[in-house]
C-alpha positions in Angstrom: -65.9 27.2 -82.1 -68.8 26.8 -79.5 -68.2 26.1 -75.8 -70.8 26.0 -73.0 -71.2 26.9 -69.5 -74.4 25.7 -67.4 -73.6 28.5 -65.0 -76.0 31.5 -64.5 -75.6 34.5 -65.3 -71.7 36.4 -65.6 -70.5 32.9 -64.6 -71.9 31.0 -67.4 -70.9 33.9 -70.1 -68.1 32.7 -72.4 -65.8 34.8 -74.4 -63.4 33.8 -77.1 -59.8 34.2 -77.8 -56.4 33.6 -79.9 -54.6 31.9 -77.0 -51.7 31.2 -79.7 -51.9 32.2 -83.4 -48.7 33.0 -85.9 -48.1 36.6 -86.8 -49.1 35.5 -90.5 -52.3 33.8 -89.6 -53.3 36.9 -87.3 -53.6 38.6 -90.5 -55.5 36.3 -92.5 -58.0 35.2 -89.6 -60.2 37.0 -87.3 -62.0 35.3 -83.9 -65.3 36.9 -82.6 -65.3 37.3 -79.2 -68.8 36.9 -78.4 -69.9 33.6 -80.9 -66.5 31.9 -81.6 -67.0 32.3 -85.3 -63.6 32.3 -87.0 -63.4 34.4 -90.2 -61.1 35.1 -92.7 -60.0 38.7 -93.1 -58.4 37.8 -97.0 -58.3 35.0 -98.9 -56.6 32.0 -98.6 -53.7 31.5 -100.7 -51.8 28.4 -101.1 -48.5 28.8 -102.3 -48.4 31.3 -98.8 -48.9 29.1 -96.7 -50.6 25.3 -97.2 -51.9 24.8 -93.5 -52.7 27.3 -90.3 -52.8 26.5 -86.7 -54.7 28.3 -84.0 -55.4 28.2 -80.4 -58.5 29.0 -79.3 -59.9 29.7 -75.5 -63.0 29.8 -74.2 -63.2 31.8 -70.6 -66.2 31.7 -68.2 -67.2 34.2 -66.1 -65.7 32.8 -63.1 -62.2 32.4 -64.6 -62.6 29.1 -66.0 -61.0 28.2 -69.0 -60.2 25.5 -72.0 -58.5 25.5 -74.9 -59.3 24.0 -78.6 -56.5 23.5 -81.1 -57.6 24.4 -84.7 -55.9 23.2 -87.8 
């Protein structure tokens, strides 16, 4: 996921997070905080599960925030 801030300096960094992610899918994904790359930590395996659904959140700096829903 990518999000953007045209604010300078602290106020324009943006860090990722799991804002809502399954107790399954926290073990099969992983979320950099820093790029918003989303990784899997095993493979994925149909007949566990056919579909995942995470909540992503971007924070600014300044406290600002949004949300991306990821299926």
């Amino acid at each position: 996921v990518t999000a953007t801030d045209a604010d300078e300096g602290l106020n324009g960094e943006v860090k990722y997070s799991f804002k809502k992610i399954t107790e399954i899918a926290s073990n099969i994904f992983t979320l950099d905080s820093q790029t918003g790359a989303i990784t899997l930590l095993q493979s994925l395996d149909y007949e566990e599960g056919d579909s995942y659904q995470l909540e992503v959140q971007a924070r600014d700096g300044g406290g600002l925030f949004d949300t991306a829903k990821i299926v």
